[in-house]
C-alpha positions in Angstrom: -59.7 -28.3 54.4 -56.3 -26.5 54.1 -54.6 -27.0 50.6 -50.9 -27.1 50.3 -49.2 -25.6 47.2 -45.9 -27.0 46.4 -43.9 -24.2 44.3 -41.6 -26.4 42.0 -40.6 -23.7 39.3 -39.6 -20.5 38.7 -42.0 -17.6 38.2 -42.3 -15.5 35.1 -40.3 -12.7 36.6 -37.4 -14.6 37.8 -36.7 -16.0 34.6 -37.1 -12.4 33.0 -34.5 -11.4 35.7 -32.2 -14.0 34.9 -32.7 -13.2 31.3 -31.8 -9.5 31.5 -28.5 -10.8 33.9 -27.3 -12.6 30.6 -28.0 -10.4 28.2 -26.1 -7.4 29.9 -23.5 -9.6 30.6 -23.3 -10.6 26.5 -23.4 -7.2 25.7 -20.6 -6.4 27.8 -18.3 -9.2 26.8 -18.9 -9.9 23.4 -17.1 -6.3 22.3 -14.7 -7.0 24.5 -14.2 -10.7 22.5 -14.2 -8.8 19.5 -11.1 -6.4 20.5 -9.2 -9.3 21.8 -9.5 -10.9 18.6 -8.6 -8.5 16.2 -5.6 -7.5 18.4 -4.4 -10.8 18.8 -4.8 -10.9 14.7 -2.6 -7.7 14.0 0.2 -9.1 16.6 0.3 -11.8 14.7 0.2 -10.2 11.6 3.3 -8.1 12.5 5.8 -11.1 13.7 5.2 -12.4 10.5 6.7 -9.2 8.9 9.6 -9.1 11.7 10.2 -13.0 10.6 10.3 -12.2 6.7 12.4 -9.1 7.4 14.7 -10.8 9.8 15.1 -14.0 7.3 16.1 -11.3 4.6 18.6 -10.1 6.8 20.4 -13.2 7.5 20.2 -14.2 3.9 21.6 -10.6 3.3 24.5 -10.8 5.5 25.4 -14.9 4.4 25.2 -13.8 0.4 27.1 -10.4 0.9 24.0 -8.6 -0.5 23.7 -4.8 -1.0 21.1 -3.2 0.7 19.7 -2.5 -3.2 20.0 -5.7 -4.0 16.7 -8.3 -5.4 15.4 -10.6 -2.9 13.9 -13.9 -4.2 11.2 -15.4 -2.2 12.6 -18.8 -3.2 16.1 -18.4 -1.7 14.4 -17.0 1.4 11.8 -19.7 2.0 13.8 -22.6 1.4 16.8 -21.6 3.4 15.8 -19.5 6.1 11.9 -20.0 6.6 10.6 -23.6 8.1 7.0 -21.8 5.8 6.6 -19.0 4.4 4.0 -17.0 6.3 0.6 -16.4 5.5 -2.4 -14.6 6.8 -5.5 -16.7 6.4 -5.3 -18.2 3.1 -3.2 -15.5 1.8 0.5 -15.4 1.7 2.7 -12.5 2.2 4.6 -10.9 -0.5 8.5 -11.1 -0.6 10.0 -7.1 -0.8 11.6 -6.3 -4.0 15.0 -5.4 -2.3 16.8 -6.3 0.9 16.2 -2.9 2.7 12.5 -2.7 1.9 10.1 -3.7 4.4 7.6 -6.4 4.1 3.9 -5.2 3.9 1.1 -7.1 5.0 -1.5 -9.1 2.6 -4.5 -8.0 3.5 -3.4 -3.8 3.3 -4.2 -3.3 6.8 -2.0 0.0 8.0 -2.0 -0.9 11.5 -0.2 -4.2 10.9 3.2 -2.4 10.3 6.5 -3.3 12.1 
C-alpha cells in the first residue's frame, strides 16, 4: 500500500527565506524613505523663504521702499501672498527690514536660501 503525500504549504524554511528577503529589503528602503523625506521637507522649506523674500521685493519696488526700510507682514500677506507660508503648524516670521532675509521657523540652518 503506497501512500501519497500531497505538499499544500510552505515549509518552515521557505517562509524564513522569504522573511529574511523582506526584511533586507526594509532595511534598505526605509533610510532611503527617510532621506527623501527630509529633503523634500527642506526644499520646501526654502521656496517658502524665496516666496516671502520675493513678495518683499515687489512690495519694495511698488511702495518706493529703502532697502532699511520696516516690512509689515500685513501689507505683504494681504497684497502680495494668496497665504502666508507656514511650516507645519508654524508660520514664518516677516524680516524686520526689506533687505533682510527671511529665516525659517523651525531654526533649521540647512533651510537657507
Amino acid at each position: 500500500m503506497m501512500i501519497k503525500m500531497n505538499k499544500k504549504g510552505f515549509t518552515l524554511v521557505e517562509i524564513m527565506i522569504v522573511v529574511a528577503i523582506i526584511g533586507l529589503l526594509a532595511a534598505i528602503a526605509i533610510p532611503n524613505f527617510i532621506k527623501a523625506r527630509e529633503t523634500a521637507q527642506r526644499n520646501a522649506c526654502i521656496a517658502n523663504l524665496k516666496q516671502i523674500q520675493g513678495a518683499i521685493q515687489v512690495w519694495a519696488i511698488d511702495t518706493g521702499a529703502a532697502s532699511d526700510a520696516a516690512v509689515n507682514k500685513a501689507d505683504i500677506a494681504t497684497n502680495y501672498l494668496k497665504t502666508w507660508p507656514k511650516e507645519g503648524t508654524v508660520d514664518y516670521v516677516c524680516p524686520s527690514t526689506v533687505s533682510a532675509s527671511p529665516v525659517c521657523p523651525t531654526n533649521n540652518v540647512t533651510h537657507t536660501i
